[in-house]
N, C-alpha and C positions, 0 to 999 in steps of 0.2 A: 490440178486437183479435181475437177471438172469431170476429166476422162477418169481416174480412182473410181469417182463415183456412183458415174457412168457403168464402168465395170463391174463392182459390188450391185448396181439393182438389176444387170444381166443376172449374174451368178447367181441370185438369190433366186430369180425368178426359174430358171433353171433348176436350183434345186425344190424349190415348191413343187413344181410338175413333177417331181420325181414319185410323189406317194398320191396323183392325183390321174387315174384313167380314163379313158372314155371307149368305147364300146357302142358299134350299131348294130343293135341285137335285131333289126327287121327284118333279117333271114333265118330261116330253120336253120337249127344244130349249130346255132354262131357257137362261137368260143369267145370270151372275154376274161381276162387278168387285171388282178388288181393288187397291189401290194397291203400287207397286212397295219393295221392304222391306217390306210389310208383312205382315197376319196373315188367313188368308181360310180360315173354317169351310164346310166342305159340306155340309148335311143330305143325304147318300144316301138313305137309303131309313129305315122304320118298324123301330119293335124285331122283329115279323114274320117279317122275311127270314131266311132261316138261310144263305145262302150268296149269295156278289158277287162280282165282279172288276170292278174299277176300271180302264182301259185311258187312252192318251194315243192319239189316232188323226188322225197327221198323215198326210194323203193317204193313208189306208188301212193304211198299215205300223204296225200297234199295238203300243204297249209297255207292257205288264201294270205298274199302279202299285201297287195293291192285288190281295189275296185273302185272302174272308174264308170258310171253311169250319170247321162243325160247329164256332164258337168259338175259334180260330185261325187267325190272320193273319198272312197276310206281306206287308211293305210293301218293294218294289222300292229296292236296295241307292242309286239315283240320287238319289232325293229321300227315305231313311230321314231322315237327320242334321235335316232340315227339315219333318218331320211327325211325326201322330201322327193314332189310328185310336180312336175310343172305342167302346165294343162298345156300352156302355147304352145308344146314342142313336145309335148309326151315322153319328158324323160324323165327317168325315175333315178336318185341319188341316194347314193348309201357311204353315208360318212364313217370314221372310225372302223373301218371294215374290220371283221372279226374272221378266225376260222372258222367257223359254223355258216358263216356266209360262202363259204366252198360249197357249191351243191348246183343239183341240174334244178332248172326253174320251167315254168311252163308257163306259156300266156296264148290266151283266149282274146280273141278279137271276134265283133259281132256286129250285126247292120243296127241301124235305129228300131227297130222294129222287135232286135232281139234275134234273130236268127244269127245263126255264126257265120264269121265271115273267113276266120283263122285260125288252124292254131299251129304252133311254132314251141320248141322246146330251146335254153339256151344253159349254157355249162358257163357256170360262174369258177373262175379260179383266183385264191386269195392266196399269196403266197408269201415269203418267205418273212423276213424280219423289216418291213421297210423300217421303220424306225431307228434300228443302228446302223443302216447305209445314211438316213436321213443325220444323223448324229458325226458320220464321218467323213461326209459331204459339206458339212457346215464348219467341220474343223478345218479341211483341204483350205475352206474358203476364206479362214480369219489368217489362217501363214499364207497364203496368197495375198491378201489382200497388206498385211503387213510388210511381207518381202517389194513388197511395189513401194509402199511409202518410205521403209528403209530405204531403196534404191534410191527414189525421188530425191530425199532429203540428202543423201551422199551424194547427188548428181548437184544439187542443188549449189550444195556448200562448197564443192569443188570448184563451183564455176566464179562463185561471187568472192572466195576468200584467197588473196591473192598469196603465193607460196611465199615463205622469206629465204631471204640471198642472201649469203654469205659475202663478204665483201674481201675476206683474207685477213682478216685482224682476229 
């Protein structure tokens, strides 16, 4: 029973990862994917940086997401409720991913002093349904997990219940 269950906190964890990304966006023109409801980390930039702005830059008209100066941050009032900004590793998190989160982003990196130090564009892609793969990965997982304890139990009772013999009467 042991290994069952064993098994079922693989699978499950497996399937969590499925709608949850990660992405080191500290190169120009990165690419990152993320499934639609789901969870997509960004590595911005190195503990290093002391100062960013994280922008969404559809056809040039930019909309400030982030800003992180001398240790305080403001995250843009539109996507606050579905992120979050970690100072110790500068990764910025966007929960519930939506398609409108599909879009090229820009981030500005600069010295303490204010002079810039980067800048870097990266192409966010949110794609398809994760949700009903999420849906038909958890059903896979309940007949999997069933057809095991079916077996188990059939192995079980074969082994312990001893067959009856005919004797010829």
């Amino acid at each position: 029973m042991e290994a069952v269950f064993g098994l079922l906190v693989m699978i499950a964890g497996v399937s969590h990862g499925m709608l949850t990304s990660s992405c080191d966006a500290r190169e120009d023109g990165c690419q990152c994917y993320g499934a639609l409801g789901g969870t997509v980390y960004l590595q911005l930039t190195d503990t290093t940086v002391s100062e960013l702005t994280f922008k969404k830059d559809p056809t040039g008209v930019t909309t400030e997401i982030l800003r992180m100066r001398r240790n305080k941050m403001i995250i843009a009032d539109s996507i606050k409720a579905r992120s979050e900004f970690f100072m110790n590793n500068r990764t910025f998190r966007i929960s519930n991913t939506e398609r409108t989160d599909s879009d090229e982003y820009l981030l500005e990196t600069f010295h303490s002093n204010g002079s810039s130090l980067a800048t870097r564009r990266l192409h966010l892609f949110i794609e398809g349904s994760g949700f009903n793969v999420f849906v038909y990965f958890q059903l896979a997982e309940v007949f999997i997990l069933m057809a095991i304890c079916l077996g188990s139990y059939c192995f079980y009772k074969k082994k312990t219940c001893p067959q009856e013999q005919d004797d010829g009467q």
